[in-house]
C-alpha positions as a printed Julia matrix, in Angstrom:
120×3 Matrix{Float64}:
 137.37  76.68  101.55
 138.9   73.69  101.13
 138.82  70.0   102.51
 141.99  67.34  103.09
 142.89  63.9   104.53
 140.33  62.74  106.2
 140.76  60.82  109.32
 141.73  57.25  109.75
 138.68  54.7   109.13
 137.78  50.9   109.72
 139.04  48.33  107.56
 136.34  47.89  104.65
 135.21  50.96  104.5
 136.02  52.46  101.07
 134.25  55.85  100.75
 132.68  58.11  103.2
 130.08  60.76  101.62
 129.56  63.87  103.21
 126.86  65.8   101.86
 126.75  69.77  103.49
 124.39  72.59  103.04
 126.37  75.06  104.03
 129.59  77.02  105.04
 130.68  79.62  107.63
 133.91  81.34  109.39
 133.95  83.39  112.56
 135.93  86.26  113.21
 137.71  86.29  116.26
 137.24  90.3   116.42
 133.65  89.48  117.3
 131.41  87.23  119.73
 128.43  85.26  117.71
 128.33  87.87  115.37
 131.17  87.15  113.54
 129.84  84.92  110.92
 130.6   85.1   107.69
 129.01  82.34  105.23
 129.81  81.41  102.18
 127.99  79.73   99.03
 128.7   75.99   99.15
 126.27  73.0    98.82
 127.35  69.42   97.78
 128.58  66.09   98.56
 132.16  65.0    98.78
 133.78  61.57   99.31
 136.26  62.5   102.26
 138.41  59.25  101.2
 139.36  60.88   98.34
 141.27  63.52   99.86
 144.19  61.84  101.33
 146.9   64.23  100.43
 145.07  65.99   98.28
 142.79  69.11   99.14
 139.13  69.71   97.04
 137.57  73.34   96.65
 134.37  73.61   98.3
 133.88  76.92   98.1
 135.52  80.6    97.67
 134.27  84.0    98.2
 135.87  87.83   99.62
 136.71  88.1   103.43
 137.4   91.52  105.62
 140.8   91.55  106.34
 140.83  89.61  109.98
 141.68  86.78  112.28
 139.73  83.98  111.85
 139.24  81.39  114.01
 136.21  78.81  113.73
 134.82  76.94  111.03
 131.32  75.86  110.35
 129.0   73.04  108.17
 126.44  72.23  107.89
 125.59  68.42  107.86
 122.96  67.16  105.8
 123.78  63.86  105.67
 126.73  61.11  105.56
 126.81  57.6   103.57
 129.42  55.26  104.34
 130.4   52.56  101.87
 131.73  49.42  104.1
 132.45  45.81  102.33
 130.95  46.95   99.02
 127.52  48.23  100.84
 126.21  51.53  101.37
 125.04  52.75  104.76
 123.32  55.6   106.18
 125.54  56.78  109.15
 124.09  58.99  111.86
 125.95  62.07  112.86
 126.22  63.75  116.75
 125.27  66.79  115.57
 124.35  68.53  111.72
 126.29  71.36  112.66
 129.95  70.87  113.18
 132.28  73.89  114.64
 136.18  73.29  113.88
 138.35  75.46  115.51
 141.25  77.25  114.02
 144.38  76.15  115.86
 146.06  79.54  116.51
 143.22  81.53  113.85
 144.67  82.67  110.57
 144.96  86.37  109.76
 143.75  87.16  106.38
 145.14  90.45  104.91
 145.07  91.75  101.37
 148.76  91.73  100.96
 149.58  88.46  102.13
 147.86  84.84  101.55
 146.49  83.33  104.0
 145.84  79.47  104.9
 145.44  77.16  108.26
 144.4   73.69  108.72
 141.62  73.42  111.58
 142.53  70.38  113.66
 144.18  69.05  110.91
 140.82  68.23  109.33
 139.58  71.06  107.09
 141.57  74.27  105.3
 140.88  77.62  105.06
């Protein structure tokens, strides 16, 4: 799994930490059953990524169509003007869809960038 450019932010605000517990993808094939998770625990500063993508996490698949990703949120700190903030988040588990899935095969690597937030 890996993360990339994160999304436009506020002027003064110079690093935005997101700490996650863990990691999942959904196969398409299947209705809420089709989780898979993955190991992956840590804290990344998503302003560091700006055209650059950071391993989270790696790990075997089945050979499928994939189209969902999943964290979960444990918390976010936002430096703004040289001060660090708690922020609150909508929701500790955020759901990213695939745009079009990505169909991961043994012969052929695979990759997709869920709403242009978060590769797989």
């Amino acid at each position: 799994m890996l993360l990339t450019d994160p999304p436009t932010v506020p002027e003064g605000v110079s690093a935005v930490y997101i700490s996650y517990s863990s990691i999942a993808i959904h196969a398409s094939e299947f209705n809420n059953s089709g989780w898979i998770a993955f190991s992956g625990r840590g804290t990344i500063d998503a302003l560091k990524l700006v055209n650059l993508s950071e391993t989270i996490s790696s790990g075997v698949v089945p050979s499928l169509t994939y189209d969902l990703v999943e964290f979960n949120i444990s918390s976010v700190e936002v430096t703004y003007v040289g001060e660090n903030y708690t922020a609150t988040v909508a929701s500790e588990k955020l759901v990213v869809p695939i745009i079009g899935g990505v169909k991961v095969s043994s012969s052929n690597p695979s990759a997709a960038r869920p709403a242009d937030t978060i590769g797989v």
